[in-house]
Every structure is written in C-alpha cells, then in structure tokens.
C-alpha positions, 0 to 999 in steps of 0.5 A, a space after each residue: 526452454 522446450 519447444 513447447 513453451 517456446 511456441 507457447 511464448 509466441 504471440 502469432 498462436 494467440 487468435 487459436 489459444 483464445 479460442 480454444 480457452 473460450 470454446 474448450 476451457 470454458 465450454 461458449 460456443 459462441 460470442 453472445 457479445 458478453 465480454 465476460 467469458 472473453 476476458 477470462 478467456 484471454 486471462 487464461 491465454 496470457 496465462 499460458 505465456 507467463 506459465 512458461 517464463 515461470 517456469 523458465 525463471 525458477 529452474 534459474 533461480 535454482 540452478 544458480 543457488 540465488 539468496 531467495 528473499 521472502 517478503 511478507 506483507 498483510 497486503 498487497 493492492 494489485 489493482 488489475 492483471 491483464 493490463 499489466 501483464 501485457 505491457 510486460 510481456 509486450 502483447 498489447 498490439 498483438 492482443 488487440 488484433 486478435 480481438 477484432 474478430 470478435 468485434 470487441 476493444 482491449 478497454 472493453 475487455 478489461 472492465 470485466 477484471 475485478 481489482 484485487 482490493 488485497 490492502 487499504 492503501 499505501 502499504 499494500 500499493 508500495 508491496 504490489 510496486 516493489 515486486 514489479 520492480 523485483 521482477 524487473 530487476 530479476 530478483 528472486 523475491 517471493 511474496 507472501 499474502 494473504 489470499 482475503 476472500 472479501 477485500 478492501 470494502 467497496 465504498 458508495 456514498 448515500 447522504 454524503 455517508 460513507 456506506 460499506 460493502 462487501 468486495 467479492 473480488 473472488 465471486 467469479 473466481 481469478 484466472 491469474 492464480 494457480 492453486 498449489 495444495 501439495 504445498 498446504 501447511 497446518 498452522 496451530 493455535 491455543 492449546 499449551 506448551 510442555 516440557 519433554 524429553 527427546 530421544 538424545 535424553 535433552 529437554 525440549 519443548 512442544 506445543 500440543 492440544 492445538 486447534 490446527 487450521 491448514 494454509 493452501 497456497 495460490 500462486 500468482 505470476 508476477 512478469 518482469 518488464 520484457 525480461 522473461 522473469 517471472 517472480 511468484 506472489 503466493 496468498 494463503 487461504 485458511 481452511 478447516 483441517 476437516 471439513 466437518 465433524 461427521 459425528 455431530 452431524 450424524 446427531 443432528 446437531 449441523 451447526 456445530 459440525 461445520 462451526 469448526 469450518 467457519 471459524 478457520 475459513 474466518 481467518 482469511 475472510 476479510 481484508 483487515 477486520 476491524 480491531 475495535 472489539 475483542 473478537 476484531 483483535 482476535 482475528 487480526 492476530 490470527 491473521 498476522 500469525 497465520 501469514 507468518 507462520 505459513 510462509 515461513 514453514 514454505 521456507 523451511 520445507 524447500 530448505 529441508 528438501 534440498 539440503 536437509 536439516 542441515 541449517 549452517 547456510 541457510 542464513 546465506 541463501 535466504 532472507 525476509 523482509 517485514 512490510 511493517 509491523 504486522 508480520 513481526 510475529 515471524 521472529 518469535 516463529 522462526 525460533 519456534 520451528 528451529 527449535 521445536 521442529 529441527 531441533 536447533 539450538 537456542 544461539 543457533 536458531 538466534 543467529 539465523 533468525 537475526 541474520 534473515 529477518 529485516 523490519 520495514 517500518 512505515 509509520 511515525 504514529 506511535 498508535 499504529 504500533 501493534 500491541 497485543 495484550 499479553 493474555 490474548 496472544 498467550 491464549 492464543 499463541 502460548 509458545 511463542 509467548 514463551 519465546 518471546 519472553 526469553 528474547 526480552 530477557 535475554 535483550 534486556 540483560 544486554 541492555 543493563 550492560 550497556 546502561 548498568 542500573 538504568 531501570 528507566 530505560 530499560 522500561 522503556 525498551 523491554 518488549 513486554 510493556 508493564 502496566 494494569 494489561 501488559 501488552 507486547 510491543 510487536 514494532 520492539 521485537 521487530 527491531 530486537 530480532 532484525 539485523 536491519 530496520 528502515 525506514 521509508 524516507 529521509 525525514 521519518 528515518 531520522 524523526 525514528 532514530 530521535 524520537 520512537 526508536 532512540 533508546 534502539 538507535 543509540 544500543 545499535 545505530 548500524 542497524 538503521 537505514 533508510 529506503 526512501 520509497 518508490 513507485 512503479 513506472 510501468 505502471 504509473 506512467 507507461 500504462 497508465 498515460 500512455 500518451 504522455 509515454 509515447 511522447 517521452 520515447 520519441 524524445 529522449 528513447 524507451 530505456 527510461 521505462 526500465 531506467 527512470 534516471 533517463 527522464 532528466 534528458 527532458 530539462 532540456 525540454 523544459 523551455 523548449 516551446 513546441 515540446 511543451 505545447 505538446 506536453 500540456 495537449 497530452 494534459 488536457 486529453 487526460 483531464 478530458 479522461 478525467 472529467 469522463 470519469 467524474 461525470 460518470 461517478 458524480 454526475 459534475 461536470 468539469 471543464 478542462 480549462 479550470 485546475 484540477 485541484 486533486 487530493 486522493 489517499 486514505 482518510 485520515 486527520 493527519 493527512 488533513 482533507 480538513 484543511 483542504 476543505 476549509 479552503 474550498 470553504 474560503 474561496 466560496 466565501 470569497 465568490 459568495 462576496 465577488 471577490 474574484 481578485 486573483 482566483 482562477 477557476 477550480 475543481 478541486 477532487 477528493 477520493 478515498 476511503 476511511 476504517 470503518 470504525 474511525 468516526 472522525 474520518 468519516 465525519 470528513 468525507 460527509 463534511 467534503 460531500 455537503 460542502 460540493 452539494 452546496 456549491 455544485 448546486 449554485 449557478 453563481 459558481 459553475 464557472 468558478 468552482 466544482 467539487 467533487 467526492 468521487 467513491 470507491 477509490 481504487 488503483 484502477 481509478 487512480 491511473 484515470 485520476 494521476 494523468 489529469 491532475 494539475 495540483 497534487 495535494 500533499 497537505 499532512 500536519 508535518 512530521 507525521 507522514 511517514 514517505 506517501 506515494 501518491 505524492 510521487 506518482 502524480 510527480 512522475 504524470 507531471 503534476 505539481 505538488 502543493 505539501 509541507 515538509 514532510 515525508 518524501 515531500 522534502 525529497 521530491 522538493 530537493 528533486 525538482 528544485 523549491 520553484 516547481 513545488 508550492 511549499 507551506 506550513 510548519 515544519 516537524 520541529 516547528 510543529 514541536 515547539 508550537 504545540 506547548 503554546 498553540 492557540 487556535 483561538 487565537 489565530 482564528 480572532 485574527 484571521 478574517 478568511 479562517 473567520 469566515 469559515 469558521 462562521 460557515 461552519 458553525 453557523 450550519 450553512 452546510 448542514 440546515 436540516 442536520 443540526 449539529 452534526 459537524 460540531 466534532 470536526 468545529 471542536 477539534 478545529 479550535 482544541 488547543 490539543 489539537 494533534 494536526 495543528 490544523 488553524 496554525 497552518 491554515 494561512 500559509 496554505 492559502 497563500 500557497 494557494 494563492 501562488 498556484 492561482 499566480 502560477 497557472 494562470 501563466 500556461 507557459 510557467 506551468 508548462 514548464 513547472 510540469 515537464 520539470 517535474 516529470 523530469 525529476 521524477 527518477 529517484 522515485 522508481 521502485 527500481 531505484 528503493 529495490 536497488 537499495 535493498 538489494 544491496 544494503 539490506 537483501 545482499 541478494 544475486 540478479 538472475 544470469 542466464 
C-alpha cells in the first residue's frame, strides 16, 4: 500500500478529512446545526478509509489467483453503514472526538442514515450476515443485487391497518456506494432465437430483435472485522439503452419517447412487486433474470480480460452460490453466454456450469417455490426456454435409466410441470444444474430430502447437505448491546467478537452471583432503551420490572402471531375474571410487516392492534398487561428491540419454518426462547440444553399425522380458556363498531383443514407459558437461563455456516498477505 493511502488509513487526520468533505465536497460553510451534510460528510470520510483497504484487498485476491465466489441474491437487507463501519475498522472513539467540536453525538449522527430496505426480512438479513462474515474471514466473495430505487415499503399503522408507503432509501443519494459505468452490461429481452452458421460452417444459436435494457454497476464497500479486507457488494440498476427516441419526440409524441425509459428503469424500481397479477409476475421475472444475467456477464468478462476465451479452469476459480430460488435463471444463463457468446460446447459449458453453480434452499412451503409459466417466460426469455428445454430432456433421460419405465417419477421430476398451463419449476432446475443444494437447518434439510426434493435426493444424495444458518456478531451483539459487549470482554476477552466459540467461558458464570446481578443490570438499561422506543413509536408505556414478551418477524400464518395473540386474548380473559393466580406481569411486543397482497396477514396485525387498544385503554390492566404493534419494523429497530427482550417467541406450526434467524440473535442477547420443534429452534434447544428453552407444541411428524383427524371443534368444546377466547373473538368484543371483520381469522381457527394447526397447539403454548410465568418471577433462575443462553449461543455465528460453505461447499482460499 502507498504512503498516500496509508495516511489515509489514519484516524488522527479525521477532524481535517471531515471538514474538507463538509466545507470542499459539499460546499457548507458553516455548521447550521443540521446534522444532515454532518453525516454524509462523515460517510464519505470513513469512506475514504475503506476505499483504500479495497483496493489493498482486490490486488490480493488478485495476485493470489483465490477461487472468487459470486453470491447472488434478490435481497440483502443491510440495515445501515456508518455504524458498522466504524466497529469495523475500529473508529467509534476517535470518531467521536472529532465530533465534539461540532458540538453534535455520534447517535445524533446516525439517525440521518436511511436503512437500506433492499429485502423483506430473513432472506435478505442472513445475505447482508454472510458477507460480513465473508469479510472477516477474508473470503473473496462478491455479492450481487439489485440496487431497488424504492425498498422494502415503509409500513404506518392507520385504524390498526396496515398502510404502505414508499422507502425513497435513494432520495438523498447513498455516500457509501461508487458508481462503476465502464462495467455496464446490456441485458436482453423478447425477440427470438435463430439457427445460424458460424464461420467454422457449425450451426449455432443466436437470440436477436431483442428489446435490450443496460445494467450499471454501483459498488458498496463490505469491511472485514479489523482485518483490512474489504469485500465488494455491487447492485444493478436498470436503465434505457437511449435515453429517449428523439424521433418521436421531435413528432410531438413525448410520452412514447420516454415509454421505452420508464419501462427499463421499472426493473429495478421496486423491491419485489407484487406478483399477484400478470404485470406483477412479469416484472418480478425481469427482475430475477436481470440479476442473473448481469452478474454473470461480470464474471465472464474478468475472466476473458485475463485469461481469454479460454474456459478450461475457469470452473477452479470461480464459483455462484443461489440464495434461494429466485436467482436459479443463472443456470439456464451461464449456458447461453458459454455457448452463444464463447462459442462453448454443450458438455463443455454443462460441466462448468454444474461445477459453479450452488442452490441454497430456504423454504419448506411448496407454494413459495417459483413457477414461471411456460408462455411467459419464452416470450420473454425465448433462449433460455430452449435451454432449458434440453436441460430437462437430457435429465429426464438420465432419470428413465436409473428408474426405467417409471413415467410417475419422471412427471414428478421433470422440469417442465405438465398441465392445462405448464409451468417451469425454478427450485428442479436449481437442483438439476448445482453440484450442491443445501439447506438452512437440521430439521428442514432432512424434511427436503423426504418430503419436496426425495425423488432428487434418492437419483443424487451426495448432492445434499446442510448449512445450518447464522447470524453476525458484530452486529448483533458487539453493536447492537454495547453494554452487555463490554462486560463479556472484561470476562472472558475480546476474541469471541471473531470466535464466538469463546462465549462457552461464560458457563462458568452462570452461577456466579455478582456476574449475574451485572448481567440482568445490562438487561434492565436495555429494556429501558426499549421502553424509550415504544413510548416513542406507540405511545405505551411499559415498565421494566413486567416480561417483555417480544415476537418480531414477517407476518405470516405460519409463523402464527395468531396463536400468540389469542394467548394475550387468554390472560385478559383471565384479568377481566381476577384470576392473577400464578401471572406475572407482561408486555408483550409485536412488529413486522405483511405482502401487500396477503390479506390474512394483514387481517392479523389489524386483530393484534384492536386487541392492545382494547387492553391499553383499561386502567384495571395497566399493572398487569401492555401490547403493543410497534411499525415499521426494521434492522435499526431490531438492534433496540433484541437487547431488551426477555421471551423471544419462536411459535411457527412445526415443519414449516425453514431455520429463523430472529431466533438466534435474541439467543446470542440473552434472551430465552419460547418455540416448537422446528427450524434451528431444535439446534438452539440442543445448544443450551431443553431447561433453558420453553418448549411446546406438536412435533413435524406429529403434525403429519393429526392432520388426517384434526378437529378444532372439537378441542375448543373441551378447552375452557380457548373457549373463552373464542367467545371474545366471536362475540366482536374487539371489533364493536367493525361487524364481522375478523370472521376470516375465526373461520380459519376452527377450519378442520387448517395448515397451521393453530387450536391443537393452543393448550400446550399456554402452559408453556405458564412455565415462563414460573420461571421469571425467580430473578435468579432467569438470570442464569439468560447468560447460559448468551453462553451457547456460538454455533449460531455466521462465521461458523460461511466456514462450512467455504469448505464443503465454495472450496475457496482465505486472503494471505
């Protein structure tokens, strides 16, 4: 590295760097006490520093010929920079002194950053932990999005509805990313596909009369954890190849001039459309094949400018993983550009692309598999129909020699789903064209291999692996509880930041009185940080000597806020009656966001708000019970919420819950989890032993078997408390003046076809309950259950799934100075 960017590197030249960029770069003259032009230009000042770590890290990668890996995903939700920027590159303190003579706070600072709300919950949060852990470890791993003008929707709650609106995350630009327009690649679609002759006499294939939309990169540095790598995450933006046709303008006729425009720069608009109507399928496969295709031309085109068209090792230094199953269009891709661009031979290009291409899958919910019908995506995409038409034939053909005659199976496995609108099944083509598929827990790996993926697994089960998932602990504890932080590196040392296998040092703690007063005073201020936030947001009070009973994550039946309310439903019944017998006081938080299109999701949250109005407005209560639905949920309001949780409620119908990550960072905060037997659940319950976990409900093969002969009417006859609350429910107690409007919610309560099984587990999860009641009101037991779980938390670092990949899955090379 030169001297320049070594002084660059140095944290004494911040308080002249910052000036320059307020004074120079933005042109303030003075501190009008704005903290707005303070933040970008302190953005762009730790910039600088990363700018040249960046650079330092890519001449590595470089120079050591590492096996690059490309991770593509739809989303990443990153949540803000700055503040994990400077944990990274260890700048906090100085930082902070070179704001005092601007008479401002770090905190105050970092309000003016605008989340970036590039995902819709898990997916995209487990893709923003994994390329922190990358960076850590010094993997050359890239990622690949998309840079979505307008992210995930800013949610405000009007009448206990659920109201959207739009996340101009880019209104006032993003300091943090580099644009990169020498790297812009022109991404096709419509037209047709031709036969041709080449000049050697071969026939080939070319797609033309395309309607062509350009892909510019934007770059976004991503700092390892006080390593000096720096990993990059590019994002595509869509744009018009012209900016309008001058022709048609000249005419007069200006919206057709600039119609081309808009429907390119549509593309990368909006973070997932809503997929409910024709135009809404449309765009989401434009989308996904516009990730695909412009990153792996990225690829191809650092390849060919070192190596040429020379493809033989190509496979050895490169490699993609798939975050689900949006991205799988990257096969049928890469075979198109081997063979259309490079001129590669079918089993060539075949074997590379199976030796590159790794298929994460993240769900258990057959419905959440992409299908694209067969008309729409060879309209749209009428080469890579014909690709993948021939991958499916020559696949089926290998699976009528394993299984000869077996016309059953081979229905079953074929790419192409038959029917009155045969529809392409993108999760088949995933496994068919990746040399590994994986899944994101013990459970669901194995609920795969029996149940979605069996006819795959038993043709190729060494294929198949699992990668349990994990989450960042830079983030998710060293930043977010800096408190709690500082008294685990006074403890037991600062490696478990990097090595979260060190935290087990804290067992020897878990009985240990005074560390533990300690530990529950760290829990405390961060339940006053939290009750900060909901009086702010909600205008609730709650009291910090009550649970705080906290259930935040996407809203869907699955994961059942619908059980979790119809208990609150309970324990107001219960208060109503004075039945106090055993309760200890609660509040109990709700937050997430539903689709836009799924009614029943937001028919939940409007329930769980007119339930809290009804209970937050009785006096009789206040002492007893609080809820609230604090909106907008986001990651910067999770790193308030995860440190002041006591009960973290992982309540999913089991079997459907493909591994949660929610789950393991209120773990790693010290939180206890209420769950059943699904997802990481079961791992996190082996971790911290089944007396520091509330455990509940039917397991996936119970589940499986009730549902030949489930009878919630049955069970709510001989239940009193779920009778109750079904009498609250149905009686409109918590709808006067909006008859009927929960009667969906009621119905699917009592539906013997109900897929979550929400009665039949309805008892067991209050008596769990119960146990939790049992449990706190003993601060000295929950003391103990809370550092144990802090304690065990290890196996679910990021670090620890990224090893796995690396190894089993990526075999790719550690950066070596």
């Amino acid at each position: 590295m030169n001297e320049d960017l070594a002084r660059a590197l140095e944290a004494t030249t911040l308080d002249e760097d910052l000036l320059r960029h307020y004074s120079l770069t933005l042109g303030r003259d003075d501190n009008d006490g704005s903290h707005f032009y303070l933040y970008h230009a302190l953005a762009l000042t730790v910039r600088d520093r990363l700018v040249a770590q960046w650079r330092d890290t890519r001449d590595t990668y470089q120079q050591k010929e590492c096996r690059s890996i490309n991770y593509l995903s739809l989303e990443f939700l990153m949540g803000r920079t700055l503040n994990n920027a400077l944990l990274n590159l260890d700048l906090e303190l100085p930082v902070r002194k070179a704001l005092q003579s601007w008479a401002c706070d770090l905190e105050a600072v970092e309000q003016e950053e605008l989340d970036a709300g590039l995902g819709n919950g898990g997916l995209g949060r487990l893709a923003a932990c994994f390329l922190d852990s990358c960076a850590t470890l010094q993997l050359p791993v890239t990622g690949y999005g998309l840079r979505y003008q307008y992210g995930m929707f800013h949610q405000r709650i009007e009448n206990g509805y659920q109201v959207e609106l739009p996340d101009r995350w880019l209104r006032h630009g993003n300091p943090w990313e580099i644009e990169c327009p020498e790297a812009t690649r022109r991404i096709r679609f419509f037209g047709y596909s031709e036969s041709y002759r080449d000049g050697n006499g071969d026939i080939r294939q070319r797609w033309v009369d395309t309607q062509d939309v350009l892909a510019v990169p934007y770059d976004i540095p991503i700092p390892g954890y006080r390593n000096g790598t720096v990993n990059t995450l590019r994002l595509w933006a869509s744009q018009a190849t012209d900016e309008f046709d001058l022709t048609e303008f000249n005419a007069g006729s200006y919206t057709d001039a600039v119609a081309a425009k808009n429907q390119a720069e549509q593309i990368t608009m909006v973070l997932y459309p809503n997929d409910a109507s024709e135009q809404g399928k449309s765009l989401r496969l434009r989308q996904q094949y516009f990730l695909a295709s412009a990153s792996l031309q990225d690829v191809l085109a650092n390849w060919v400018a070192t190596a040429g068209h020379d493809f033989s090792n190509f496979a050895a230094r490169n490699g993609f993983q798939l975050n689900d199953t949006h991205p799988t269009v990257a096969i049928a891709e890469l075979m198109r550009l081997l063979m259309d661009e490079y001129r590669v031979g079918w089993n060539e290009a075949w074997v590379i692309t199976t030796s590159t291409m790794a298929y994460t899958n993240h769900t258990l919910l057959p419905e959440a598999l992409e299908k694209w019908s067969v008309n729409l995506f060879g309209d749209m995409l009428p080469r890579l129909l014909e690709i993948i038409h021939e991958i499916n034939a020559r696949f089926l053909s290998r699976v009528a020699d394993k299984w000869p005659g077996d016309q059953d199976r081979q229905a079953r496995m074929s790419i192409i789903e038959e029917g009155d609108e045969p529809r392409i099944r993108m999760a088949y083509l995933g496994i068919v064209g990746s040399h590994s598929v994986n899944g994101v827990a013990a459970l669901h790996t194995r609920l795969l291999t029996r149940g979605l993926f069996r006819d795959f697994y038993e043709l190729t089960p060494g294929k198949f692996n699992n990668k349990t998932n994990g989450v960042t602990p830079r983030r998710w504890l060293a930043h977010c509880n800096p408190r709690l932080s500082a008294l685990l590196d006074e403890t037991i040392g600062r490696q478990w930041v990097t090595n979260m296998d060190q935290l087990q040092g804290l067992v020897d703690y878990a009985d240990d009185a005074a560390f533990a007063e300690r530990f529950m005073d760290i829990k405390q201020a961060n339940k006053a940080a939290l009750a900060r936030l909901v009086e702010t947001s909600c205008g609730v009070g709650f009291s910090t000597g009550m649970i705080f009973d906290v259930q935040v994550k996407r809203i869907h039946e699955y994961k059942r806020q619908l059980l979790n309310v119809l208990h609150v439903i309970l324990l107001y019944s219960r208060l109503l009656h004075n039945d106090t017998a055993g309760l200890h006081p609660r509040c109990v938080l709700f937050g997430g966001k539903a689709a836009p299109g799924y009614a029943m999701a937001k028919l939940i949250i409007k329930l769980i708000n007119n339930v809290a109005t009804v209970i937050n407005r009785d006096p009789r209560l206040r002492d007893w019970l609080r809820v609230v639905f604090v909106p907008d949920y986001s990651v910067t309001t999770m790193e308030v919420i995860c440190p002041g949780t006591d009960l973290s409620e992982q309540i999913s119908t089991a079997g459907k819950e493909a591994s949660g990550t929610g789950n393991m960072k209120f773990m790693m905060n010290g939180a206890v989890t209420i769950g059943t037997l699904d997802g990481a659940n079961i791992e996190i319950r082996e971790a911290v032993g089944e007396d520091n976990f509330f455990l509940f409900g039917l397991t996936a093969e119970e589940i499986e078997t009730r549902r030949q002969h489930y009878d919630p009417e049955g069970i709510i006859a001989v239940d009193q408390g779920l009778a109750q609350v079904m009498q609250l429910l149905e009686s409109g107690h918590f709808n006067l003046l909006e008859s009927g409007i929960f009667a969906p919610l009621i119905a699917a309560i009592r539906n013997p076809g109900d897929p979550w099984m929400t009665a039949a587990d309805f008892r067991s999860y209050v008596d769990a309950q119960q146990r939790v009641d049992d449990r706190f009101t003993d601060r000295a037991v929950w003391a103990r259950m809370s550092i144990l779980n802090t304690a065990c938390s290890g196996r679910f670092s990021s670090d620890r799934t990224i090893s796995e990949y690396r190894d089993d899955i990526w075999y790719a090379d550690k950066r070596r100075d």
